[in-house]
N, C-alpha and C positions, 0 to 999 in steps of 0.2 A: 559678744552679741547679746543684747539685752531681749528678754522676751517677756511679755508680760502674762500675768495668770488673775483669773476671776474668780472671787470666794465669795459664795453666798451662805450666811448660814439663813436659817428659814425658826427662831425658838419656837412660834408654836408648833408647826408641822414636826421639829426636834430635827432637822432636816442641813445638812451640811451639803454645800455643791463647789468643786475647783474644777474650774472650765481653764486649757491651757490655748482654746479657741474656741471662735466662735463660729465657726464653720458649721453645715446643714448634720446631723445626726443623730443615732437614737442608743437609747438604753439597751444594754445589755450584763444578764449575770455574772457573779463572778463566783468563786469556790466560797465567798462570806457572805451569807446572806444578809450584812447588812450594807453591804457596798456593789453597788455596781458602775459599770464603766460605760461612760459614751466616746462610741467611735461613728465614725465615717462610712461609706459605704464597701472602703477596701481594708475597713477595721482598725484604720489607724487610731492612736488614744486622740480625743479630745478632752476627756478630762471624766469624773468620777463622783459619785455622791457617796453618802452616809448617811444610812438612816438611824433611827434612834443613839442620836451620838450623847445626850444626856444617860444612857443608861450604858453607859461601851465602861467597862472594869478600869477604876482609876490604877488596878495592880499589874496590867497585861496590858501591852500594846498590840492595837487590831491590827493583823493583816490579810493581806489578800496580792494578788499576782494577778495586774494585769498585764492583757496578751494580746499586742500588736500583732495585724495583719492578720489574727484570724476571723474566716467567716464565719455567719451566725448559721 
């Protein structure tokens, strides 16, 4: 089953977005302050940003844990 995914990067804002929809929902934290997650109203993931991704350490891979189905 094929699904498609949306990558925005934004260079000036320095701003990276992957949307795996396009469905109604909003921003929320995550444990990295440079990523947060958009989910749903029942938290499911729709997809994720990256802020200041020009300055993220070319030696260490960023991560973070997003978490389906919880509320805000």
């Amino acid at each position: 089953m094929a699904q498609s995914v949306k990558i925005w990067f934004d260079p000036e804002a320095d701003f990276l977005e992957v949307l795996f929809s396009d469905a109604p929902g909003y921003m929320r934290e995550t444990d990295s302050d440079a990523i947060m997650e958009r989910v749903d109203t029942q938290g499911n993931i729709l997809g994720f940003s990256v802020l200041n991704v020009s300055q993220l350490s070319k030696q260490q891979p960023l991560y973070a844990q997003l978490v389906a189905g919880s509320e805000p």
